[in-house]
C-alpha positions in Angstrom: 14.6 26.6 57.9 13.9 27.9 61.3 14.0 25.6 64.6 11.1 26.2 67.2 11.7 25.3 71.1 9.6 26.5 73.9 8.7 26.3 77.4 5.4 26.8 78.6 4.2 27.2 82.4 7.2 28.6 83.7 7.1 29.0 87.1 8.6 33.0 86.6 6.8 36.2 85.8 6.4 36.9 82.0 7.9 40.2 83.1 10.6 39.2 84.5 11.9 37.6 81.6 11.0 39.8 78.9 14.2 42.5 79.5 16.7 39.1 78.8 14.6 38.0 76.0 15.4 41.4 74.6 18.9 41.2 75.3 19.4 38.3 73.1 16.9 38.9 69.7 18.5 39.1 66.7 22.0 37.7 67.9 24.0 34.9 66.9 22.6 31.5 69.0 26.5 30.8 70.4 26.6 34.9 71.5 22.5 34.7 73.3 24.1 32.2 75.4 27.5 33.5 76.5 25.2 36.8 77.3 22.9 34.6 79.0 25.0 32.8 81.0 26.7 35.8 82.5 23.0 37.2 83.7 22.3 36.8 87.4 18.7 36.4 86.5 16.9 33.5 87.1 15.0 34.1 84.4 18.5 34.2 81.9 18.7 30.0 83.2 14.7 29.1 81.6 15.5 30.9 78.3 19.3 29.5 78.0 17.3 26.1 78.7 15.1 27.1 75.7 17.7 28.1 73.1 19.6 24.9 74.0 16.6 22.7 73.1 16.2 24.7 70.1 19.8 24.2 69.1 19.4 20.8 69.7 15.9 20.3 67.7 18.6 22.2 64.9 21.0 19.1 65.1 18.6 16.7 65.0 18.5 15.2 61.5 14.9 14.2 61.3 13.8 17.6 62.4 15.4 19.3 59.6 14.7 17.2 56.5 18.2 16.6 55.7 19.1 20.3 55.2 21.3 20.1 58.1 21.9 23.7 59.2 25.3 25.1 60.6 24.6 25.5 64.3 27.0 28.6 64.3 24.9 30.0 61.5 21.8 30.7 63.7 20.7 33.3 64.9 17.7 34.0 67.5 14.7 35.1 65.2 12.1 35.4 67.8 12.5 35.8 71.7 8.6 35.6 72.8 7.8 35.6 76.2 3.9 35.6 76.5 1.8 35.6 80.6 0.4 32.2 81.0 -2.0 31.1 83.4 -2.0 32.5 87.2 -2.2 30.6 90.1 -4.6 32.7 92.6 -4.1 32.3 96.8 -5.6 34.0 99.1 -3.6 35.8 101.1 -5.8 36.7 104.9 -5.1 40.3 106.1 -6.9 42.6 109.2 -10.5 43.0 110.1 -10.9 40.1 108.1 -10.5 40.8 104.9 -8.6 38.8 102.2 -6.3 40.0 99.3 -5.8 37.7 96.4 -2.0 36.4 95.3 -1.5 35.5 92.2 1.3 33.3 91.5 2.0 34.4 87.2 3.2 32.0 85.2 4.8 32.5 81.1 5.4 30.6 78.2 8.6 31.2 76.7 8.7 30.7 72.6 12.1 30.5 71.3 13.0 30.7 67.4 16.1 30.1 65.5 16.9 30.9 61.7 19.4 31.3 59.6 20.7 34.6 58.6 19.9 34.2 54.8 16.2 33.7 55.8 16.4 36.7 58.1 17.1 38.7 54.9 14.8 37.3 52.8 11.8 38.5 54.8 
């Protein structure tokens, strides 16, 4: 059974976050967030958010239909992080011209699985 979190309209560059979301694929849940937590990123503090949820939606025993799944047992199937809408400013600049800002925004998808369905795929 695999647990789903994810937060959408993040206030952070979908590139920003991508190289962390990288770092932590495929590893244990317990490991993605001691590596996390040692990242000076800002970005590392939205996807540890993320994972936590998802551990949590893990312990939650309606979530999982009574299979209750070992939380040390989990391991991060899928790290997405996908560009969401931009907030555009304009931004004025000489002889009067104007240069757009956008302000990019990401939705960051989170999966967990066990290791026995990571196989069987």
């Amino acid at each position: 059974m695999s647990f789903r979190a994810s937060h959408r309209y993040a206030r952070i560059s979908a590139r920003k976050v991508r190289p962390l979301a990288d770092l932590v694929r495929g590893q244990y849940a317990d490991d993605a967030l001691d590596i996390l937590r040692f990242q000076p990123h800002r970005g590392a503090r939205m996807l540890e958010k993320v994972i936590l949820s998802a551990l949590g939606n893990a312990q939650d025993p309606e979530q999982n239909a009574g299979s209750l799944a070992k939380v040390q047992d989990l391991v991060v199937a899928e790290a997405r992080v996908d560009g969401g809408p931009m907030f555009k400013r304009v931004r004025p600049r000489a002889r009067g011209m104007a240069f757009m800002i956008k302000k990019r925004t990401s939705h960051i998808h989170v999966t967990l699985a066990s290791e026995e369905e990571l196989e069987s795929r």
